[in-house]
C-alpha positions, 0 to 999 in steps of 0.5 A: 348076098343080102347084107342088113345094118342096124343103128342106135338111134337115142331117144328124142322129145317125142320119141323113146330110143329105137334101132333101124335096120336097113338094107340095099334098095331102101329097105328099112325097118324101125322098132323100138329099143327092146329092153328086156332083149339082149340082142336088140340088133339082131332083132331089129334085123329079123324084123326087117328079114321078115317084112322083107319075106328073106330068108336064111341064116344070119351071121352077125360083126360089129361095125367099125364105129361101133354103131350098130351091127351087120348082118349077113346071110349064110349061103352056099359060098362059104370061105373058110379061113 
């Protein structure tokens, strides 16, 4: 099971604010921070599934720092609670 990060990164002199998503083996996407978007994690996250070819259903939780989001596909392991 693939799982995908993102993380706020705050604007700096030279650059505006942005999220990174990033997964295992290095893969990593950065766009800019959509601000017309309500969902700029997960579009940061789609980003990354795309240029990576994944695909699937996505389900999302925040993180534990409350930095950024997880992403995980949905497959045919599913655990029900």
């Amino acid at each position: 099971m693939k799982a995908i990060e993102t993380k706020y990164l705050p604007c700096t002199n030279t650059k505006g604010s942005r999220i990174k998503a990033y997964a295992e083996g290095g893969n990593s996407i950065t766009i800019g921070y959509p601000h017309e978007s309500s969902h700029a994690h997960a579009d940061a996250a789609l980003a990354l599934a795309r240029k990576m070819g994944w695909k699937g259903t996505l389900v999302s939780g925040g993180k534990a720092d409350g930095r950024g989001e997880v992403f995980c596909f949905l497959d045919s392991d599913k655990f029900v609670i």
